[in-house]
C-alpha positions in Angstrom: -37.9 -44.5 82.6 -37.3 -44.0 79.0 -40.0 -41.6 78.2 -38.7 -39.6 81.5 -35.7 -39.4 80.2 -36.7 -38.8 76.7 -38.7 -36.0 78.2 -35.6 -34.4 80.2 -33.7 -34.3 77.0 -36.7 -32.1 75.4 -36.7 -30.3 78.0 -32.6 -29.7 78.4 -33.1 -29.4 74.0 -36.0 -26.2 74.7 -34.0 -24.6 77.7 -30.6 -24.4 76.5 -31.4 -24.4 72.4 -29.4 -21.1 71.9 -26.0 -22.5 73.5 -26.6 -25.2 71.4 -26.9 -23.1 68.0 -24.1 -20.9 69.3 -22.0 -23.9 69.8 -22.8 -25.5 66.0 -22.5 -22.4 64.7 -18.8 -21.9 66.3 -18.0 -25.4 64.7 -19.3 -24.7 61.6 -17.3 -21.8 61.0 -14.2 -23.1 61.7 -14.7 -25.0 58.9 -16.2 -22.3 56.7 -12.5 -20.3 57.1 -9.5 -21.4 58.4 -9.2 -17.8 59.9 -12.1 -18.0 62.5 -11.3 -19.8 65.5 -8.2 -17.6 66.5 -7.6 -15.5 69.1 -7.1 -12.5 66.9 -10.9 -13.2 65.5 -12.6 -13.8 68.4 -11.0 -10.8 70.1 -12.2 -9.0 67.5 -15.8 -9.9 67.5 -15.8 -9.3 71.0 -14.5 -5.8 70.0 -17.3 -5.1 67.7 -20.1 -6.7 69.6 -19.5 -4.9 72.3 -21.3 -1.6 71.9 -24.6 -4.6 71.0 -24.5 -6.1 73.9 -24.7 -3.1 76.3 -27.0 -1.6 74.0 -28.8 -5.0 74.2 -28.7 -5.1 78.2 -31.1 -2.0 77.9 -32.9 -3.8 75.0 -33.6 -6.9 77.7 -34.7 -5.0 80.1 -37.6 -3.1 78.5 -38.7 -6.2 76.6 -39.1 -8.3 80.0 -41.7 -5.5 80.2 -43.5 -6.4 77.3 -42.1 -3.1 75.5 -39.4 -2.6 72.8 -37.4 0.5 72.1 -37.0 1.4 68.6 -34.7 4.5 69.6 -31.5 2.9 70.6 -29.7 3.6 67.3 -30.2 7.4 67.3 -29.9 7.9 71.1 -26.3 6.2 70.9 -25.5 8.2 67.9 -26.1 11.5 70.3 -24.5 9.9 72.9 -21.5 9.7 71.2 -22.2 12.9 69.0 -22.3 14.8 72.8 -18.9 13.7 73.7 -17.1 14.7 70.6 -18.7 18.6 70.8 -17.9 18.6 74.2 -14.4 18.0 74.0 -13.8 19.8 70.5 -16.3 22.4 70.7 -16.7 23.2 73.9 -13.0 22.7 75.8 -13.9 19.7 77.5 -10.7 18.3 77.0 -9.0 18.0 80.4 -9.6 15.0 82.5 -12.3 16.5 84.6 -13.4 18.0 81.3 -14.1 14.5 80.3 -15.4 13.1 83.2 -18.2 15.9 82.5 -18.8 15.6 78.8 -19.1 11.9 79.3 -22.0 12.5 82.0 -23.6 15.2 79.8 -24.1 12.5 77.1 -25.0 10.1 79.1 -27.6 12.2 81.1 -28.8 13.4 77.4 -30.0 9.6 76.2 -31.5 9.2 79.8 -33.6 12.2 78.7 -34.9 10.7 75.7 -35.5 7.1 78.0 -37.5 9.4 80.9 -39.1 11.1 77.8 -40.2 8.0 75.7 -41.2 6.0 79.6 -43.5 9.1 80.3 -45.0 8.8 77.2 -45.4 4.3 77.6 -45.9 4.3 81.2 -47.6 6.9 82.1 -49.6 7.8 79.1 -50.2 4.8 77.8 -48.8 5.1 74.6 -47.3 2.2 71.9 -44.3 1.9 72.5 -44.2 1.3 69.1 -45.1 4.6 68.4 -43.1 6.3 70.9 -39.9 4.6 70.9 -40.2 5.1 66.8 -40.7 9.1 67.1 -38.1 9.7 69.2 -35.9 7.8 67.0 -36.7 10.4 64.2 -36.2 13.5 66.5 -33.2 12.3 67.7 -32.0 11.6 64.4 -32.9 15.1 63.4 -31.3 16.1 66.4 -28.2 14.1 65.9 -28.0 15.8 62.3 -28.6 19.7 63.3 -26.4 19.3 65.9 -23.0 18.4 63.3 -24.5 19.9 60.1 -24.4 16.3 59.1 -21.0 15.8 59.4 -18.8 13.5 61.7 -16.8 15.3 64.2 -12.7 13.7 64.7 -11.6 14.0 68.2 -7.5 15.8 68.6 -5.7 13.0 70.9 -3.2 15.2 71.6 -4.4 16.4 75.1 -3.4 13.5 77.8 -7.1 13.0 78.7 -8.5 12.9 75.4 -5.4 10.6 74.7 -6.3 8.1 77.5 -10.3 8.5 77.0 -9.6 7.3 73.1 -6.6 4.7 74.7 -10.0 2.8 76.2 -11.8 2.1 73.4 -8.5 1.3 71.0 -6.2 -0.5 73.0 -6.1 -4.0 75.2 -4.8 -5.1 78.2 -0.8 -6.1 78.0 -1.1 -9.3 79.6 -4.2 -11.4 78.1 -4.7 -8.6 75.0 -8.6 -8.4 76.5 -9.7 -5.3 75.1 -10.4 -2.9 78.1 -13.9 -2.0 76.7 -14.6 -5.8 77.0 -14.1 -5.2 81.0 -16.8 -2.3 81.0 -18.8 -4.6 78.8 -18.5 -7.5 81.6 -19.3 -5.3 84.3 -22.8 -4.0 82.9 -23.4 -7.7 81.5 -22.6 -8.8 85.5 -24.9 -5.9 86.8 -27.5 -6.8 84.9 -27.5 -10.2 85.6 -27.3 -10.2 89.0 -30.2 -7.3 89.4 -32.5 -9.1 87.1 -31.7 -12.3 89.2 -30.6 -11.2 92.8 -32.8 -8.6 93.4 -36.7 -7.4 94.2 -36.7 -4.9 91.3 -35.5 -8.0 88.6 -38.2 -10.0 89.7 -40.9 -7.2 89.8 -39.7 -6.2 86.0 -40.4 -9.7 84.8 -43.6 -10.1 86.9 -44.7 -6.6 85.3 -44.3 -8.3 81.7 -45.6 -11.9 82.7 -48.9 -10.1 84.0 -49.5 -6.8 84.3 -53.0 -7.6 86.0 -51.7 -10.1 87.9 -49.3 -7.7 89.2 -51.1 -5.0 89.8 -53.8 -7.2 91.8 -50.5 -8.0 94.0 -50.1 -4.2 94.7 -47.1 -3.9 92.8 -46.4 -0.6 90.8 -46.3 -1.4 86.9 -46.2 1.8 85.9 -43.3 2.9 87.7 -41.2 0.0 86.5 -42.2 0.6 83.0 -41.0 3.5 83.6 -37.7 2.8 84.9 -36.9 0.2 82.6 -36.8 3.1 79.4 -34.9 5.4 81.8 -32.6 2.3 82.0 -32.4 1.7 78.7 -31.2 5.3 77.9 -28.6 5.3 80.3 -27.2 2.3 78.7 -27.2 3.8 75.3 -25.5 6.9 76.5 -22.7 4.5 77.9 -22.7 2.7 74.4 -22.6 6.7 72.6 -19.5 7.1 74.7 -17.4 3.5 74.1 -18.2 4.2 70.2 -16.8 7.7 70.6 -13.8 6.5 72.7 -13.3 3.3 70.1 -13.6 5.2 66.8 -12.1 8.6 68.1 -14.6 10.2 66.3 -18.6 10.5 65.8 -21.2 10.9 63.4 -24.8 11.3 62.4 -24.6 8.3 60.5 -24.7 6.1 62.9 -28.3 6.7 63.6 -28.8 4.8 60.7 -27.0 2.0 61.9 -28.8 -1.4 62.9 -28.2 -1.6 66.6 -32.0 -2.0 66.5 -32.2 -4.8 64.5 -29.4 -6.6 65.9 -30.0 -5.5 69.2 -33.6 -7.5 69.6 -32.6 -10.1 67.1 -29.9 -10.9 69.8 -32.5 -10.3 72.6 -34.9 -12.5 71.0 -32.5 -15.5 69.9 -31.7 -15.4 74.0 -34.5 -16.5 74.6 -36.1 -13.5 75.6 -40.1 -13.3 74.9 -41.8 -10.3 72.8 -44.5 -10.8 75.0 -42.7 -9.8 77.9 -41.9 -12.0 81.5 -39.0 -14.1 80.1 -35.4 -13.3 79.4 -31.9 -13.8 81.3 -28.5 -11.5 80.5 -26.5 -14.3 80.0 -28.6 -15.9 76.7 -28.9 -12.5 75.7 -25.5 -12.3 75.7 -25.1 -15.1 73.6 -27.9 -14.1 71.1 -26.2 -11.1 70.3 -22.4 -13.0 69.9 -24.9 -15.3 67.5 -25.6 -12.3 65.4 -21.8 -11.1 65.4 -20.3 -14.4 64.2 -23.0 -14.6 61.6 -21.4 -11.4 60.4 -17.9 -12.1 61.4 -18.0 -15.5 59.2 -19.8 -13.5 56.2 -17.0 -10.9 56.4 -14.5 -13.6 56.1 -16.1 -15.2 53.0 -16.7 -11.4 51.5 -20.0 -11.4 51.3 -20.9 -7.9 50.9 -22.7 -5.7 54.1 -26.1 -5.0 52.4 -26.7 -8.9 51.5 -26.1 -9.4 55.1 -28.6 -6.9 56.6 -31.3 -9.8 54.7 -29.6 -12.5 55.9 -29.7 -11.0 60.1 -33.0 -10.0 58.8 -34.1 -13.7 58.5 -32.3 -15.1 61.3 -34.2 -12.1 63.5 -37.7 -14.3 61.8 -36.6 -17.7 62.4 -35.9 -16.8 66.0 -39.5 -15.5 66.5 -40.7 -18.5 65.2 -38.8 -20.7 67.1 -39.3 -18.8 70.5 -43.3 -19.8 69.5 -42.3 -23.1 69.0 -40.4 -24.1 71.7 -43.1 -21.9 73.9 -45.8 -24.0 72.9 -43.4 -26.9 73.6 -42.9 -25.5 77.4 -46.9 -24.7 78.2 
């Protein structure tokens, strides 16, 4: 009896180890500073996270696969880059105007996810490789496109008023952010297709086996496929939330480390490199992981570029600990 239960607290230890860290890591910051564990502060990390974790909903889905996407920085940095040229440069600022810039951005990053699944899926390539290329012509894109410089969006028009009013403003009755609804709803999505529904479970079988699978008749290739196409529709929606939140874009933000935090969030959820394991919700809460590291770091004024090491080793101590508790589970 005491060895079984010994065991079933291994076991609940292994499962749920990243709720656990995200709990002591809460705690221990409201120790660090006084100024954490308000309302204020954790609003606000849900503010900044929020562009990671739809970004990191993409991120999930490809590496259930057994793939990685090493684009996501520069395709959300055109993605947003697409919306302020529309509406500045090219009129788009009436509300239909909108409603079409915002598509055009969003269809342009699923260009570069059909472009970089042709390339994995179909042709076999790295993804490595691929994902990595396209991340240097989309920056080069990103940078010929503004001349290098970031473009300000003129809130004076109602729609370009309301479309910025999204990503700066909060509900009046709980002050919720609204982005944090749009992020709920693709978290929710996500969830429930990876969970719910025949194409979930087909993903993750794809990345647990890909022999296996294809023995069983399913398609691998074509969910490959899907899965980067996915993945660039999700970081056109993240272009367009930074665009509406900031009011402004710029080629800069290619060089921003939605990569790194991105999959250092996926993998502290739990999700495998190998492909065939991963759930939305402990993604979710490896990527809040990452932002209170750099929330608390903020508050303590530790400067950004000592941080970048410090994510940097949290990203290595999560791979080794997914290896750990995976040779604990087989």
């Amino acid at each position: 009896m005491v060895a079984s239960t010994n065991m079933t607290i291994k076991k609940f230890l292994i499962q749920y180890n990243v709720l656990i860290i995200f709990i002591l890591l809460i705690v221990a910051s409201s120790f660090i500073s006084p100024h954490f564990l308000t309302w204020t502060n954790g609003v606000n990390i849900l503010r900044q996270q929020s562009v990671y974790i739809i970004i990191s909903m993409g991120m999930l889905m490809v590496m259930l696969t057994g793939g990685i996407d090493l684009s996501v920085s520069a395709t959300t940095a055109v993605g947003s880059i697409m919306v302020t040229i529309g509406i500045t440069k090219w009129g788009f600022n009436t509300g239909l105007g909108v409603f079409v810039v915002i598509l055009i951005a969003i269809g342009v990053c699923t260009a570069f996810g059909v472009f970089n699944g042709v390339l994995v899926a179909y042709l076999k390539m790295p993804a490595f490789l691929v994902t990595l290329a396209t991340s240097i012509a989309a920056q080069g894109f990103a940078y010929v496109i503004t001349n290098g410089s970031p473009i300000a969006l003129d809130s004076t028009p109602k729609a370009v008023g309301a479309f910025t009013a999204f990503g700066q403003e909060s509900d009046p009755l709980f002050g919720i952010p609204w982005q944090i609804f749009l992020v709920a709803a693709i978290v929710f999505i996500v969830f429930f297709v990876l969970k719910y529904t025949s194409f979930g479970r087909l993903v993750t079988a794809t990345g647990s086996n890909a022999t296996a699978a294809k023995l069983a008749g399913i398609d691998t290739v074509k969910y490959i496929f899907l899965v980067y196409v996915i993945c660039g529709v999700l970081t056109g929606i993240a272009g367009v939330l930074i665009a509406s939140s900031n009011g402004a874009s710029t080629p800069v933000t290619t060089a921003a480390d939605y990569n790194l935090s991105t999959i250092a969030g996926t993998v502290i959820g739990g999700t495998s490199l190998m492909g065939g394991e991963g759930t939305a919700g402990f993604t979710v809460i490896g990527v809040l992981i990452i932002g209170l590291i750099g929330n608390i770091m903020n508050l303590v004024n530790i400067p950004a570029y000592p941080q970048l090491i410090v994510k940097a080793l949290v990203i290595i101590f999560a791979v080794f600990l997914k290896g750990v508790t995976g040779e604990k589970k087989s």
